[in-house]
C-alpha positions in Angstrom: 104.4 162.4 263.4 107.9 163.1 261.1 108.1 162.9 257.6 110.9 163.1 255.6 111.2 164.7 252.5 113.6 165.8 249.3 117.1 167.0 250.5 116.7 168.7 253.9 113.4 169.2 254.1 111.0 167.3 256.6 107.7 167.4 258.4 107.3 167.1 261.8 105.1 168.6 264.8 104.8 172.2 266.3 106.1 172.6 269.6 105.6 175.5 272.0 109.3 176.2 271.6 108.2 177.0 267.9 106.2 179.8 268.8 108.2 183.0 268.2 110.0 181.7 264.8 106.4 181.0 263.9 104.9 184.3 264.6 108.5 185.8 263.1 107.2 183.9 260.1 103.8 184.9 259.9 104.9 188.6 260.4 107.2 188.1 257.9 104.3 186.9 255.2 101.4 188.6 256.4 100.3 190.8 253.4 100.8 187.8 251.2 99.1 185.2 253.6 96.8 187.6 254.4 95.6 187.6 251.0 93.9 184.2 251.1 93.6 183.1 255.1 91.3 185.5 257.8 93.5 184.9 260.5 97.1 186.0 259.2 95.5 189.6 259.0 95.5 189.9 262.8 97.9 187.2 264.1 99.6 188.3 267.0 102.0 186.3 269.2 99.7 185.1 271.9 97.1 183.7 268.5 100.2 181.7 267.3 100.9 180.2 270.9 97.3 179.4 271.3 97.2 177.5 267.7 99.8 175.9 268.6 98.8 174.5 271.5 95.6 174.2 270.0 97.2 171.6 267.8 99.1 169.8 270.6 95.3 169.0 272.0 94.6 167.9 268.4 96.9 166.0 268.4 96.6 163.9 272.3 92.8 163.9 271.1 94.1 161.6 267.9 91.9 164.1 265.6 94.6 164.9 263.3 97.4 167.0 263.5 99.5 169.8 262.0 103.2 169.7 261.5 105.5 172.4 260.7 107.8 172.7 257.0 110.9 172.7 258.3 114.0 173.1 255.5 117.3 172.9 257.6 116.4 173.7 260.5 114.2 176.9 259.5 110.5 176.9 260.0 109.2 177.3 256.3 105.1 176.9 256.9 102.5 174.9 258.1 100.1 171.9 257.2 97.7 169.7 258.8 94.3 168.6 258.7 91.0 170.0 259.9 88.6 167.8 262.1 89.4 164.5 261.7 85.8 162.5 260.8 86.1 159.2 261.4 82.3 158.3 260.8 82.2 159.5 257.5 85.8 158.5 256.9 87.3 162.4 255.6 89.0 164.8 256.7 90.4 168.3 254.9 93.6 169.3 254.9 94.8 172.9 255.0 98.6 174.2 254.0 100.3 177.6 253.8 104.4 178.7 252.9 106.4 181.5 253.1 106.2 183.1 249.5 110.1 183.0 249.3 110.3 179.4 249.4 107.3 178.9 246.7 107.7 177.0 243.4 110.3 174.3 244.4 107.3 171.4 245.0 107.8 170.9 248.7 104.2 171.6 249.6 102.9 169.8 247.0 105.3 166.7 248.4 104.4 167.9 251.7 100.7 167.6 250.9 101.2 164.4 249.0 102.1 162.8 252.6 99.6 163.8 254.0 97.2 162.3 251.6 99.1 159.3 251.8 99.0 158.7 255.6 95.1 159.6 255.6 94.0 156.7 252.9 97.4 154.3 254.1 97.2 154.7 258.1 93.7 156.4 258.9 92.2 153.9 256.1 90.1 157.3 255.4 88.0 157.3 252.1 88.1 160.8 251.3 90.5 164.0 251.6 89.6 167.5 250.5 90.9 170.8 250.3 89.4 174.2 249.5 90.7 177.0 248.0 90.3 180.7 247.6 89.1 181.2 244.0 91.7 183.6 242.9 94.6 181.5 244.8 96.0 180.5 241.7 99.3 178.2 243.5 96.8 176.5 245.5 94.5 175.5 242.9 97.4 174.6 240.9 98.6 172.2 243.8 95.0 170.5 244.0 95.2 169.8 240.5 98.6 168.8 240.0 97.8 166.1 242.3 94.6 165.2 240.6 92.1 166.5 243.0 88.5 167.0 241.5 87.3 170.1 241.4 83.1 170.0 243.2 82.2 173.4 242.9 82.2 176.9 244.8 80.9 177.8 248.1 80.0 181.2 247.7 81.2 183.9 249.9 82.2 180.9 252.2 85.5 182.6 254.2 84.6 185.5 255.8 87.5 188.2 256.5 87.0 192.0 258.0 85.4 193.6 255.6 84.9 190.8 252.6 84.1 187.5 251.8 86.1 184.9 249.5 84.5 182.2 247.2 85.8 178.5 248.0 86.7 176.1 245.2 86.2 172.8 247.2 88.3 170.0 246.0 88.2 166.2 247.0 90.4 162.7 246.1 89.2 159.9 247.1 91.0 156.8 248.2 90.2 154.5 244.8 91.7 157.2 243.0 94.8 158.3 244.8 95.5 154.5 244.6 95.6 154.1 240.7 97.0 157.7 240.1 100.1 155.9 242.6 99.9 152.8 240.6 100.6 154.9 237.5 
């Protein structure tokens, strides 16, 4: 799955060639990612090797996938979606940057594809995403996108030593359909 966006940024899947820009990436970000995602704490090479092939099976198994932000040809952060649930017609999508290349809108565009292909090709009724409560650029992307904000899970997302509240957000596909009639 590719996706073009604005200028020279696209979306498009890991590979196992991706692995050590990836980690390089992570390393690179891990006090800030670290802040709001469990595993960036502890990543090490041979976890960023495993998750991506880890999304390859995701992937053959046609239960979502994850892609890579690429701007140029530079590896920029991830997104994808959780557990694809076809019964019920959801799935959640999860997304992470490198701090330095925050504020210019490409996840939210990023996300925005995402969203699109799970209503337009899946024919999905419902996407969320959650959020650490103090993630203040996350929240902001749910909401600039007109997410609904359900409530917190508390202490959901456990990490070494503490546990974060979630702020669980949802759109649902009558509603991304008139806010992209608009």
């Amino acid at each position: 799955m590719q996706f073009e966006l604005t200028g020279s940024v696209r979306l498009r899947p890991l590979s196992e060639a991706d692995t050590d820009e990836l980690y390089a990436l992570i390393d690179a970000n891990r006090e800030y990612l670290a802040r709001w995602m469990p595993w960036a704490e502890t990543q090490t090479r041979a976890g960023t090797a495993e998750f991506i092939r880890t999304t390859l099976d995701q992937a053959a198994m046609d239960n979502g996938f994850q892609v890579a932000l690429v701007i140029g040809e530079r590896l920029a952060g991830v997104l994808g979606y959780h557990s694809l649930d076809r019964e019920n017609r959801r799935v959640s999508i999860g997304y992470w940057i490198a701090e330095s290349d925050q504020g210019r809108g490409l996840m939210t565009e990023a996300v925005m594809r995402l969203i699109d292909h799970a209503f337009d090709v899946w024919g999905l009724h419902r996407v969320e995403i959650r959020s650490a409560i103090d993630n203040a650029r996350s929240r902001a992307l749910c909401e600039r996108l007109g997410f609904v904000e359900e409530g917190v899970l508390r202490e959901a997302e456990a990490f070494a030593d503490r546990y974060h509240d979630l702020v669980v957000y949802s759109m649902l596909a009558p509603e991304w359909a008139r806010r992209a009639g608009s």
